[in-house]
N, CA, C and O of each residue as an XYZ file, in Angstrom:
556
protein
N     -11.433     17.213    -41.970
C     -11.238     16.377    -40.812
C     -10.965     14.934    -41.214
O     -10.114     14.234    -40.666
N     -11.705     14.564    -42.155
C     -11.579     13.140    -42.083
C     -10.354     12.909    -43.405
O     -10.166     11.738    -43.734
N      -9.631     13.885    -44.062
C      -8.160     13.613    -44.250
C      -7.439     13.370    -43.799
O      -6.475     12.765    -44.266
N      -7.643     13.876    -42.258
C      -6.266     13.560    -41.485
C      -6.304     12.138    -40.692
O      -5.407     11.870    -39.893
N      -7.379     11.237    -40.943
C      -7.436     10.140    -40.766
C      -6.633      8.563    -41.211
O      -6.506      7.501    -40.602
N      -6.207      9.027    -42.529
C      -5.226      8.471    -43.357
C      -3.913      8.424    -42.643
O      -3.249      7.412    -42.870
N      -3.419      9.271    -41.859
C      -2.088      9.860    -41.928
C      -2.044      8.972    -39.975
O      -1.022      9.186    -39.324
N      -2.880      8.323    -39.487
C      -2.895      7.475    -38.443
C      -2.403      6.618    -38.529
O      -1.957      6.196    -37.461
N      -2.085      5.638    -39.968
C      -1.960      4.543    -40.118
C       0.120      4.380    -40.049
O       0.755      3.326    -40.077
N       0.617      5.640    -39.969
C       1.560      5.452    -40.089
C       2.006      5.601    -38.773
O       3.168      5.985    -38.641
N       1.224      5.344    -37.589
C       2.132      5.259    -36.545
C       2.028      3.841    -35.957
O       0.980      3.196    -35.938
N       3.225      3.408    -35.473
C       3.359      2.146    -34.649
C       2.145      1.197    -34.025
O       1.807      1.341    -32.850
N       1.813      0.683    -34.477
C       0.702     -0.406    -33.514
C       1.238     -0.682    -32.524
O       2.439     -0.937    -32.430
N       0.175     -0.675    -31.338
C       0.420     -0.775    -30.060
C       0.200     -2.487    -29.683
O       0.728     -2.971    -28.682
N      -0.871     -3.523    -30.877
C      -0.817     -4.387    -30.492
C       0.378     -5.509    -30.987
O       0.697     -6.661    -30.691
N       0.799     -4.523    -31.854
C       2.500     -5.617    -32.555
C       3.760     -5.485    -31.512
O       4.748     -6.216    -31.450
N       3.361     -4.061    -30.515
C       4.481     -4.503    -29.755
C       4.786     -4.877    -28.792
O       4.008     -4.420    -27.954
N       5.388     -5.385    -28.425
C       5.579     -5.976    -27.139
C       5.675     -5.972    -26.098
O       6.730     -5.421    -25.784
N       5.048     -6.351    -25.165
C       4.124     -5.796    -23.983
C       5.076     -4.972    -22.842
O       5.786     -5.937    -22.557
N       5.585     -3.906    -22.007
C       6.012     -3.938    -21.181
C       5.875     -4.503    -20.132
O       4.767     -4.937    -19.817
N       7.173     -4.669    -19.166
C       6.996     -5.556    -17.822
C       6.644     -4.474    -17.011
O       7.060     -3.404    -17.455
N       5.972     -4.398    -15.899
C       5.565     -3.786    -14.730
C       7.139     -4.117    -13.877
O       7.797     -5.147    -13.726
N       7.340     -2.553    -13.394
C       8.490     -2.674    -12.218
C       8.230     -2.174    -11.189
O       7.408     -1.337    -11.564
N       8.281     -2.101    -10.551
C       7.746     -1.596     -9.007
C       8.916     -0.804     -8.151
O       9.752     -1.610     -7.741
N       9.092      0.042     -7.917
C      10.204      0.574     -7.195
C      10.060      0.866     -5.993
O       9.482      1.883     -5.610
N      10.647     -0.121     -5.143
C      10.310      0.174     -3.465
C      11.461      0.465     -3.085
O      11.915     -0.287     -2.222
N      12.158      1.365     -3.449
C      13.283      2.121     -2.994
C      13.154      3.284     -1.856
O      11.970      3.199     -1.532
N      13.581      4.044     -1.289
C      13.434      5.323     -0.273
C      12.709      6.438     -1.289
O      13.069      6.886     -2.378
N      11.716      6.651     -0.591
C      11.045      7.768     -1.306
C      10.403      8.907      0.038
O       9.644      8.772      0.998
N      11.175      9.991     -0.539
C      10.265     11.035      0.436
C      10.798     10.522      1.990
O       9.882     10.201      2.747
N      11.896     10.439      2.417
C      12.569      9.904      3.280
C      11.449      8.512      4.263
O      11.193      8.309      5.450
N      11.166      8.010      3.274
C      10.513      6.796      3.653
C      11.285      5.277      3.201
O      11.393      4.889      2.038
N      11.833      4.464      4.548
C      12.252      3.520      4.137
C      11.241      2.580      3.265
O      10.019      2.721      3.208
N      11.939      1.695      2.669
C      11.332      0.503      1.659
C      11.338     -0.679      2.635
O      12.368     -1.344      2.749
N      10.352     -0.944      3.274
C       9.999     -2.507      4.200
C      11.001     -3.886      3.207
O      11.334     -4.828      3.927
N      11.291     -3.959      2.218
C      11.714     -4.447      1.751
C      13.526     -4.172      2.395
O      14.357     -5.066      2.556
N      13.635     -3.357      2.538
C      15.436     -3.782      3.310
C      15.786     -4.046      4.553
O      16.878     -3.748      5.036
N      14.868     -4.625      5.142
C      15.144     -5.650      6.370
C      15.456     -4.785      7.500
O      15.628     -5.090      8.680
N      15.519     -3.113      6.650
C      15.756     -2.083      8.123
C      14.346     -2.243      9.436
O      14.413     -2.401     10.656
N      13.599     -2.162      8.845
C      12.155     -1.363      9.238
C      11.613     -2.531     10.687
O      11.397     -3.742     10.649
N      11.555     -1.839     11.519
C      10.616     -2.877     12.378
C       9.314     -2.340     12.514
O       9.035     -1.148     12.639
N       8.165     -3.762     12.464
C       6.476     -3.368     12.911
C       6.893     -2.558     14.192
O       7.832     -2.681     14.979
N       5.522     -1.420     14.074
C       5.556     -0.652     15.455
C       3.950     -1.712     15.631
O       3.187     -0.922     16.187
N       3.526     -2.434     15.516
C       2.659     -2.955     16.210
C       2.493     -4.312     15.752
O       3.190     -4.684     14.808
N       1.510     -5.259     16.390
C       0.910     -6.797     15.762
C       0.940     -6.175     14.537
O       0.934     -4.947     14.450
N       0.994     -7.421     12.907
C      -0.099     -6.966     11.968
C      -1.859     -7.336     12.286
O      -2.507     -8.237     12.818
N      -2.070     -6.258     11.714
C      -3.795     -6.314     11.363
C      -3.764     -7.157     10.184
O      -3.281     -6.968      9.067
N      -4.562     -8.394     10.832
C      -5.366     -9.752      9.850
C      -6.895     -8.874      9.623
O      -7.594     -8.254     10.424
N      -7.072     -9.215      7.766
C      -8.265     -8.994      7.870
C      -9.093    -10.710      7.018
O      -8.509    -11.650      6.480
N     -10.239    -10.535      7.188
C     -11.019    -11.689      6.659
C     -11.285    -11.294      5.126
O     -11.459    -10.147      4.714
N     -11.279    -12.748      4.185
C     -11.554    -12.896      3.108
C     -11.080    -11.170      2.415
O     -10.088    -10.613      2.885
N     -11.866    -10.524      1.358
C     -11.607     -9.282      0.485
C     -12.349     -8.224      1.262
O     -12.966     -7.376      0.617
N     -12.355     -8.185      2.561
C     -12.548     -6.865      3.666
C     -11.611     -5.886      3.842
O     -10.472     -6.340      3.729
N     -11.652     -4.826      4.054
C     -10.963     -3.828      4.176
C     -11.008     -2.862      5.312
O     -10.026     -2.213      5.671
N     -12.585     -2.771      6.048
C     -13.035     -1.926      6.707
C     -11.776     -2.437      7.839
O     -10.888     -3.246      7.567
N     -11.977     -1.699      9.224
C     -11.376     -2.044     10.285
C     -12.445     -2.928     11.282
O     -13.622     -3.246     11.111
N     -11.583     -3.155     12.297
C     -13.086     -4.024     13.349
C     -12.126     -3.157     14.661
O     -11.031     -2.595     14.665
N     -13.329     -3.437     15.837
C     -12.791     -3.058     16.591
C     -11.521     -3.296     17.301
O     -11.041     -2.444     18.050
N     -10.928     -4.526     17.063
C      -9.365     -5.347     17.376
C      -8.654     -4.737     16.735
O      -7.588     -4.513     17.310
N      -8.786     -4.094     15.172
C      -7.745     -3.226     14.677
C      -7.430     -2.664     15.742
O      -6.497     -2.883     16.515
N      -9.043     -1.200     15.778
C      -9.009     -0.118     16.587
C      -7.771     -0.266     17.813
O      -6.809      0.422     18.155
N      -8.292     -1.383     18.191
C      -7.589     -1.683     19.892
C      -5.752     -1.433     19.730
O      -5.171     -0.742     20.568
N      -4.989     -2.084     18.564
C      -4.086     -2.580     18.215
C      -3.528     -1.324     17.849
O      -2.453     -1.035     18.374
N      -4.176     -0.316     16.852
C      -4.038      0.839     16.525
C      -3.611      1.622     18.111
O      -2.452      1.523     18.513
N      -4.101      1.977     18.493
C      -4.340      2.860     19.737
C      -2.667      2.906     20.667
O      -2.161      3.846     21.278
N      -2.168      1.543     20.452
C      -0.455      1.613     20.566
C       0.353      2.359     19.895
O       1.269      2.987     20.425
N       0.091      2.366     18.638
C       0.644      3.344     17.632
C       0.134      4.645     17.518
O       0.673      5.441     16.749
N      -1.061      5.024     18.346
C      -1.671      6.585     18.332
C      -0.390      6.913     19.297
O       0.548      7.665     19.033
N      -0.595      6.166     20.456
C       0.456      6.726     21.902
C       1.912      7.035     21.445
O       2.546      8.072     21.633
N       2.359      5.719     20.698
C       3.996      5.967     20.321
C       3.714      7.492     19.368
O       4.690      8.240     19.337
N       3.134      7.710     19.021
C       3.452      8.625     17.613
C       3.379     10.134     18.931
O       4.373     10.809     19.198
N       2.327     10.305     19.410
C       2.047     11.462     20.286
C       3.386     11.656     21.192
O       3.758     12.776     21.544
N       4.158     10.310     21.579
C       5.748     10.852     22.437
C       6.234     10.965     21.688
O       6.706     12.102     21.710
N       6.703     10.090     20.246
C       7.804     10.450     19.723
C       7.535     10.892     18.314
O       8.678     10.851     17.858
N       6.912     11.212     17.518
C       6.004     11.817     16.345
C       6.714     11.024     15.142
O       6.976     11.631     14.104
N       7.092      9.350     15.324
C       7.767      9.105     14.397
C       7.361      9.102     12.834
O       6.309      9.741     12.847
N       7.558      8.816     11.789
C       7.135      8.122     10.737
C       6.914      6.737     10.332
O       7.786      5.872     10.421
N       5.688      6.532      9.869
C       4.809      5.348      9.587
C       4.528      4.994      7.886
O       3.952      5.612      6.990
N       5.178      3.807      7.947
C       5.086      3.047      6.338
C       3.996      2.241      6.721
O       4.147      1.442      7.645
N       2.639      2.368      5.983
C       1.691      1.872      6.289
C       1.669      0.345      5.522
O       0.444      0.256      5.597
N       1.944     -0.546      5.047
C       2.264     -1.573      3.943
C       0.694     -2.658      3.848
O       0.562     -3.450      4.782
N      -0.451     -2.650      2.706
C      -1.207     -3.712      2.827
C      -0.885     -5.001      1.957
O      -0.152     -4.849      0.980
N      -1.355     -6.178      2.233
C      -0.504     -7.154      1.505
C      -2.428     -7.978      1.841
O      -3.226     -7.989      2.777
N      -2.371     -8.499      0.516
C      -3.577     -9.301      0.638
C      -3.307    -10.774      0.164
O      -2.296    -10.953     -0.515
N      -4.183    -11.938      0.479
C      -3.823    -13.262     -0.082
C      -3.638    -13.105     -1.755
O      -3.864    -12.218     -2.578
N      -3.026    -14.655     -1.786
C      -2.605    -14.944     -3.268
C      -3.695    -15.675     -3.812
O      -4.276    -16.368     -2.977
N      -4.254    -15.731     -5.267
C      -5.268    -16.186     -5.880
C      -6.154    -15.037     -6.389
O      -7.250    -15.178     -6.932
N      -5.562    -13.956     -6.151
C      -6.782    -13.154     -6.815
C      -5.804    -12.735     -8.088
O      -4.666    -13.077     -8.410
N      -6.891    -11.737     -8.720
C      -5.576    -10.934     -9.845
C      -5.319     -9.979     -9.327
O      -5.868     -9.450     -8.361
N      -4.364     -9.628     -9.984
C      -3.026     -8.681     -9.929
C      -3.352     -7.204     -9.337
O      -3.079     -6.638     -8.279
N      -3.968     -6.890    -10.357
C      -5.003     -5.491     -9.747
C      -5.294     -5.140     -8.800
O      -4.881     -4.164     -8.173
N      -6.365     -6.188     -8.443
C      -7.063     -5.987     -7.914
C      -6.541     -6.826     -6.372
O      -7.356     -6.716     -5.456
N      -5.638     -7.394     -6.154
C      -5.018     -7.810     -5.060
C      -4.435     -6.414     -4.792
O      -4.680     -5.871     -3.715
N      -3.897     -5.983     -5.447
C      -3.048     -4.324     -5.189
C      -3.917     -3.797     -4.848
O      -3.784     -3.931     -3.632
N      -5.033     -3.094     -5.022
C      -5.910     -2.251     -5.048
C      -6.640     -2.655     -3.416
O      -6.928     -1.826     -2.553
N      -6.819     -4.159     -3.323
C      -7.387     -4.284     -2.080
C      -6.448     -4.025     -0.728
O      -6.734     -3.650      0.409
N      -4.916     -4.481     -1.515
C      -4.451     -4.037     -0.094
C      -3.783     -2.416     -0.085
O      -2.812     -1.964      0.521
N      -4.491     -1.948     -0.774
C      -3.785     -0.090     -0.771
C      -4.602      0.242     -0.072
O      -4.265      0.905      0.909
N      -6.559     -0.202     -0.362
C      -7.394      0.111      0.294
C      -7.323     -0.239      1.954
O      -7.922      0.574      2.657
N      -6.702     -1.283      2.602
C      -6.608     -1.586      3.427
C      -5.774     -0.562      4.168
O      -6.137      0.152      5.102
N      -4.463     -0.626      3.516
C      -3.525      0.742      4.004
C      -4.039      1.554      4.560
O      -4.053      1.726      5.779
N      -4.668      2.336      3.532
C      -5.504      3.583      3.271
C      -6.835      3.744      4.835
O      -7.135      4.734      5.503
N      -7.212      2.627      4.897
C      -8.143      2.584      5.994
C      -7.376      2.743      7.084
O      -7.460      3.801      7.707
N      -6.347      1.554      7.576
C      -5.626      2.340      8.530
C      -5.254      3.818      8.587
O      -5.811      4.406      9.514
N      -4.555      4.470      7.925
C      -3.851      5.576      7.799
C      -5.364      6.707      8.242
O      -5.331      7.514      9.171
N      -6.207      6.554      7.606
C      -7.624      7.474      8.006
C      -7.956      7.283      8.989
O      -8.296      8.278      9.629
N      -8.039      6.106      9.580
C      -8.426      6.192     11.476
C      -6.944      6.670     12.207
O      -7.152      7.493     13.098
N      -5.726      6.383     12.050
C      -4.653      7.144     12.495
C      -5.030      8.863     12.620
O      -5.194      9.575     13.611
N      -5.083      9.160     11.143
C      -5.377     10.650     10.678
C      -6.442     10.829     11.787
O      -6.119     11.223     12.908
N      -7.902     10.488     11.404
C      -8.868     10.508     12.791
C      -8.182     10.637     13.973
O      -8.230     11.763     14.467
N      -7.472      9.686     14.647
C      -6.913      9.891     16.349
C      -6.131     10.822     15.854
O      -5.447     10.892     16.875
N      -5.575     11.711     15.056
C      -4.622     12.436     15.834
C      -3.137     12.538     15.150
O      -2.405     13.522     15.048
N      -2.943     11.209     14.723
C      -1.658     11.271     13.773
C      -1.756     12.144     12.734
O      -2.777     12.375     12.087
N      -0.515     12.696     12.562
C      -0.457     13.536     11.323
C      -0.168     12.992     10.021
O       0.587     12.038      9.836
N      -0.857     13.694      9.018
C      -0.744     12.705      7.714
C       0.542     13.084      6.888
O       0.929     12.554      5.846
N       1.011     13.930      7.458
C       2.609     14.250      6.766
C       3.590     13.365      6.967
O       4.584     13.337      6.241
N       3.304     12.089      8.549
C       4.107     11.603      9.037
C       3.424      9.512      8.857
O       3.561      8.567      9.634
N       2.891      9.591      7.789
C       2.371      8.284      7.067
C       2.727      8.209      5.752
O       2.855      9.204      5.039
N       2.917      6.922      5.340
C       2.841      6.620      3.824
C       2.234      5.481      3.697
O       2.442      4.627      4.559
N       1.369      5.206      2.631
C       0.710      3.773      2.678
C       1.361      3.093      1.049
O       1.626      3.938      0.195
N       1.552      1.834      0.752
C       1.673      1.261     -0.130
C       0.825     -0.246     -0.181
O       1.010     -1.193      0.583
N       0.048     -0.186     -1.078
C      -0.232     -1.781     -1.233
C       0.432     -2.444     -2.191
O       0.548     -1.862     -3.270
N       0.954     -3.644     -2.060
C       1.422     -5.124     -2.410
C       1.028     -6.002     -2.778
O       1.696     -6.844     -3.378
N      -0.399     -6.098     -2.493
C      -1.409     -7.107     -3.090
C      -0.692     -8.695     -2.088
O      -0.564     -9.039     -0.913
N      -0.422     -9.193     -3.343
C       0.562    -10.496     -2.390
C       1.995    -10.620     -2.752
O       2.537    -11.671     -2.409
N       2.781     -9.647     -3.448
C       4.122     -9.517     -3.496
C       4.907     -9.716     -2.313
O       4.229     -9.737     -1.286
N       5.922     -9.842     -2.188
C       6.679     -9.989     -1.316
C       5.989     -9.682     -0.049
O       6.337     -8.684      0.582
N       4.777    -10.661      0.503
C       3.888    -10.510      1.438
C       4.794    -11.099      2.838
O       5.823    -11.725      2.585
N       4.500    -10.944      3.945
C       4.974    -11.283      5.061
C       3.859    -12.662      5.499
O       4.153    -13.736      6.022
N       2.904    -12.291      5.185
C       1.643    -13.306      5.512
C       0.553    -12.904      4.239
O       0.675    -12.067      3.345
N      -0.203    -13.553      4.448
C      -1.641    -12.999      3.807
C      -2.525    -12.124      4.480
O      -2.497    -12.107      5.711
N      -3.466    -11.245      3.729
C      -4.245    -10.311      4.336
C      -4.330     -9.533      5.548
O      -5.217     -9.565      6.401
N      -3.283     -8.826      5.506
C      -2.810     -8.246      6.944
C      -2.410     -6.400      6.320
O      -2.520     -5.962      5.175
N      -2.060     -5.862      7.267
C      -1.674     -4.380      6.899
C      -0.476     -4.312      8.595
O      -0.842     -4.339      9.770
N       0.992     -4.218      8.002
C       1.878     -3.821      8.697
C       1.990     -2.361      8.905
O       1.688     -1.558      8.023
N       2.373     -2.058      9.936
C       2.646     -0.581     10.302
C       4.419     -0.394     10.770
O       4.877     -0.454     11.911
N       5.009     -0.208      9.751
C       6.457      0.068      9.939
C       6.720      1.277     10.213
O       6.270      2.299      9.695
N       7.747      1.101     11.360
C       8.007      2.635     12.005
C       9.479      2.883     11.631
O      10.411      2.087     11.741
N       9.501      4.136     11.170
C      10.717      4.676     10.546
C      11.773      4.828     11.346
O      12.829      5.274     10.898
């Protein structure tokens, strides 16, 4: 076992090379437009949330409940998009606003919407519309 330890040294170091860039592809996926091509209109207000919160409050709820009705007449598709303020890191700005997404999309799922007919993406603060909000784009 510990012969074949030698024979490690001949592969590439990972810290000599040079770092990849992160790309993000918000292109059409899964016949889901990309909020990014100016097609997409909000099917509702955005949901503001406070400071690194995620949960919903009841004003979501309220705001939501427009988008339960549209979906039940016309069963459209929903790009769920979270976008959180700038100043945090990278990560973890992403991560908070996927979680945000993600919360919407589960009380949707709860009322009634079908989850075949959602997609959520978080943004963190990339190409944000505002800070700390979660858009609901209707396909």
């Amino acid at each position: 076992m510990l012969g074949a330890l030698p024979a490690c040294k001949s592969l590439p170091s990972l810290s000599r090379e040079k770092e990849a860039e992160v790309v993000f592809a918000l292109g059409p996926r899964d016949g889901f437009t990309s909020p990014l091509s100016g097609a997409l209109k909000p099917a509702c207000p955005a949901l503001e949330f406070a400071g690194e919160k995620f949960a919903l409050t009841g004003a979501h709820k309220k705001t939501l409940a427009v988008v339960v009705a549209d979906w039940s007449k016309d069963k459209p598709r929903y790009l769920i998009a979270g976008y959180s303020q700038p100043g945090l890191p990278d990560d973890f700005a992403r991560s908070l606003s996927e979680r945000r997404a993600q919360a919407v999309r589960q009380y949707l799922i709860e009322s009634g919407v079908e989850a075949a007919n959602m997609q959520t993406v978080g943004y963190g603060f990339d190409s944000s519309p505002t800070s700390s909000v979660v858009v609901i784009y209707r396909q």
